[in-house]
Structures are given as C-alpha cells and as structure tokens.
N, C-alpha and C positions, 0 to 999 in steps of 0.2 A: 580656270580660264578667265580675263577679264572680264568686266562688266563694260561695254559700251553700249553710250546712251544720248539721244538727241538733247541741246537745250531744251526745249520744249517741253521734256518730261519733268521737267525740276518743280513744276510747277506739286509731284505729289510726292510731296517731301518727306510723310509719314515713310511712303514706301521706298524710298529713297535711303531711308537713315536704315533701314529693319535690311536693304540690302546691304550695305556697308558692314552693318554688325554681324551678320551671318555669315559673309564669304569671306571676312578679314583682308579683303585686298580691296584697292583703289578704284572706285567708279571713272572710267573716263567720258568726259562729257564732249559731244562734237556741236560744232556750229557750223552751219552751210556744210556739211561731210568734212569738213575738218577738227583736224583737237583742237579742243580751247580749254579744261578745264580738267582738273581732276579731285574727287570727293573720296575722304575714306575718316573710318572713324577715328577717333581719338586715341584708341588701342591703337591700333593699324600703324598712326602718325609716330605715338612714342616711340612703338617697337622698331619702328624704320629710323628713327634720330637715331635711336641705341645703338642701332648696328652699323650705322652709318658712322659713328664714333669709333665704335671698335675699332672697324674698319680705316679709319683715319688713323687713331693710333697704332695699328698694326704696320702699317705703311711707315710710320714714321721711325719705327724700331727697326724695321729692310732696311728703310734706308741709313740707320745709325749702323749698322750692323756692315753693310758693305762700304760704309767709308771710314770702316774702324772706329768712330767714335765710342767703343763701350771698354767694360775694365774688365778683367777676371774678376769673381764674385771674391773668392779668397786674399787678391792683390785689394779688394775695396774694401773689408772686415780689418784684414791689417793695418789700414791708411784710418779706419775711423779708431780701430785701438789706440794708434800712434798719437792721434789730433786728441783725443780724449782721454787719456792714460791709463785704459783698460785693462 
C-alpha cells in the first residue's frame, strides 16, 4: 500500500530514506491535502525506467506487428545469405 506523507515530514529525512528502501515503492508527498511530490529510492527509480522500456518496446513491436511491418524469420536468414553469400 502507498506511503502518504505531509510536506512537513521531509524535514526527517533519515526516516524518510529507511522508508523508501524497505517498502520499495514511491513515497507520495502532499501539500495543503494535495500531491505535490513523490520520493522512492534509486532501486525503486531504475526498476521503474526498466520496465517502463520494456514496456515501450513492447508497444512498439504491437504496433509493427498489426501494420505488418515485420519479415518471416526464414524469409530474413535467406535475404542476409543472399546479401552476403552465405
């Protein structure tokens, strides 16, 4: 379950970081009862770019994929034999 947390609290940062690294998910920070921020660690941040790639290149092969853009693997091994005289 998320971690939500007043601005106010940032001020203890020690405990701040020690929760970030334990619950591996994103601290959201609020100001006046609204979100303004959000804190997670370094693990947390990579793992989420990583996957957020994936996820971009998976997307991008759907969509090669339903406007036919791609080859037969065997039609593409015979076209690099031919190009290179394999």
């Amino acid at each position: 379950m998320p971690q939500i947390i007043p601005i106010r609290d940032l001020k203890n940062t020690g405990e701040i970081s020690d929760i970030c690294h334990n619950s591996h998910e994103p601290i959201f920070v609020t100001k006046n009862g609204y979100g303004d921020m959000v804190i997670m660690s370094m693990e947390t941040y990579e793992k989420t770019m990583f996957l957020n790639d994936i996820y971009k290149k998976l997307e991008e092969a759907e969509n090669s994929l339903a406007n036919g853009d791609v080859t037969d693997a065997f039609d593409s091994i015979k076209e690099i034999r031919r190009k290179y005289n394999v």
